[in-house]
C-alpha positions in Angstrom: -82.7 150.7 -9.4 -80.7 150.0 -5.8 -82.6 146.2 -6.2 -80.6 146.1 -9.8 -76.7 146.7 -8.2 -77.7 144.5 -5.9 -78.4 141.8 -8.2 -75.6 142.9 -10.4 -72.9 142.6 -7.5 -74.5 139.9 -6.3 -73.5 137.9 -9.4 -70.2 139.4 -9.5 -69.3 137.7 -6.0 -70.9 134.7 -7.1 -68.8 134.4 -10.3 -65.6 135.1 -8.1 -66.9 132.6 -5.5 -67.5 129.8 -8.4 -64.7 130.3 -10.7 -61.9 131.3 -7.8 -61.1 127.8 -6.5 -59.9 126.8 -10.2 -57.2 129.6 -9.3 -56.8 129.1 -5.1 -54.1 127.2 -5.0 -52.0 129.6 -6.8 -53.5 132.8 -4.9 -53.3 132.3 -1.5 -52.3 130.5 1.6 -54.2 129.0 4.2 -53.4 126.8 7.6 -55.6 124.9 9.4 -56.7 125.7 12.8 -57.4 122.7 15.2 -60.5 124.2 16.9 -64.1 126.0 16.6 -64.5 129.0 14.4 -64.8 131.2 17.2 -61.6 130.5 18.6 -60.2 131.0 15.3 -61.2 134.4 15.1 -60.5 135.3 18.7 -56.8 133.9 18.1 -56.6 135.7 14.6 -57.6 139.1 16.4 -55.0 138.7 19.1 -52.1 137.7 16.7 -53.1 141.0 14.9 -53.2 143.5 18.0 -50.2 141.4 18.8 -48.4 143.1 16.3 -49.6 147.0 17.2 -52.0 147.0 14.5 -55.4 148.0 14.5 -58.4 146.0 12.8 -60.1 148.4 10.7 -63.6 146.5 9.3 -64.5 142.6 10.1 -66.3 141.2 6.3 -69.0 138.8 7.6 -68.6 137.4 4.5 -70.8 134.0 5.1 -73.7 136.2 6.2 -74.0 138.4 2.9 -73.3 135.1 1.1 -76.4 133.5 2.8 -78.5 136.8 3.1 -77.8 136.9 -0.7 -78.2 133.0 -1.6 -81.9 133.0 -2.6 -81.5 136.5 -4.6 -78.8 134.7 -6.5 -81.2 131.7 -7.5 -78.3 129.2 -5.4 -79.0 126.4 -3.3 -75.2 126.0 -2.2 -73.9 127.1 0.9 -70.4 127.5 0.5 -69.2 128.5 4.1 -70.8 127.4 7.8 -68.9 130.8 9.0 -66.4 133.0 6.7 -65.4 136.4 8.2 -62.3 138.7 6.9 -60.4 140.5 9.0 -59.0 143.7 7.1 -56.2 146.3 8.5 -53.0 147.9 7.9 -49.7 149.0 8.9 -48.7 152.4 8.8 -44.8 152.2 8.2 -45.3 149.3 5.7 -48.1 150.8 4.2 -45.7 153.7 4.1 -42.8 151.9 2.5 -44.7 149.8 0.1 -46.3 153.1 -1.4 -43.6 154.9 -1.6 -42.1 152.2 -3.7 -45.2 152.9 -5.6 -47.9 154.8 -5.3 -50.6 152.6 -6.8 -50.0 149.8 -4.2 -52.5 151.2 -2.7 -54.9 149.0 -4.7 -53.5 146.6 -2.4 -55.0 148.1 1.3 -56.4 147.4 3.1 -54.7 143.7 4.0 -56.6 141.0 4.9 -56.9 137.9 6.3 -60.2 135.3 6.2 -61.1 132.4 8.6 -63.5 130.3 7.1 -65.5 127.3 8.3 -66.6 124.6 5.9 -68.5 121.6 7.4 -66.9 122.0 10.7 -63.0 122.2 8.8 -61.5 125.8 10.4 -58.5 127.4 8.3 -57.1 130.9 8.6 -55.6 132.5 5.3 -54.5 135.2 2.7 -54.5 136.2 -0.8 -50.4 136.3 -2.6 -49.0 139.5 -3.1 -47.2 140.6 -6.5 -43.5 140.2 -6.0 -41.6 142.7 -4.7 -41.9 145.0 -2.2 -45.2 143.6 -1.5 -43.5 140.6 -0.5 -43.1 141.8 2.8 -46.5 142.5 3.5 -47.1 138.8 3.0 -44.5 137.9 5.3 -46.6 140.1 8.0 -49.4 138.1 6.9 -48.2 134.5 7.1 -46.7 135.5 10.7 -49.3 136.9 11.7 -51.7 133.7 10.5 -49.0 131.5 11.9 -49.2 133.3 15.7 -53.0 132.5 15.0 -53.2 128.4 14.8 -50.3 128.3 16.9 -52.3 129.9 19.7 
């Protein structure tokens, strides 16, 4: 039965991982970072702290990919190195539920590195307008304090 889910969201992620760069232009933002993957993720982690916040979970996203690869019956490896970096901020989180209450479908926040064929960028997914607007304004600061480092 638990070898079944795994399947099943196994194929989910693979159909978001096929069919989402037909919409990634239009959903998120990324910068590139002039340097190794490692210091990408080191500088992302500092420009987050930087802020006061706390990093919640780290998504080694390219490792379930390729753990999960074979199951999947897929030959493609679609990251070197992909790890999301997920966290929040109390008074914006604060504000932006208060505005509404089912923002919270937007927490945690989150912000990838990714690594494909030696090509580093730093990124995150658009917000809806409105009051989450200002969460992505922490986000592209934050992302921008990042490859600036």
């Amino acid at each position: 039965m638990m070898h079944r889910w795994i399947l099943i969201l196994g194929a989910g992620l693979l159909s978001a991982v096929l069919f989402g760069p037909v919409a990634r232009a239009a959903d998120a933002t990324t910068y590139p970072f002039h340097g190794s993957f490692e210091d990408a993720t080191f500088a992302l982690e500092n420009a987050i702290l930087n802020k006061g916040l706390v990093i919640d979970y780290v998504s080694h996203a390219s490792e379930m990919l390729s753990r999960t690869r074979a199951d999947m019956g897929s030959k493609v490896v679609l990251f070197d190195n992909a790890d999301i970096y997920m966290f929040c901020s109390a008074s914006l989180s604060r504000k932006m539920l208060e505005a509404d209450a089912l923002n919270i479908s937007q927490c945690p926040y989150n912000i990838f590195v990714i690594d494909r064929k030696g090509k580093v960028e730093i990124g995150y997914r658009h917000y809806p307008k409105g009051i989450m607007q200002q969460v992505q304004a922490l986000l592209d600061q934050i992302v921008r304090d990042a490859v600036s480092e």
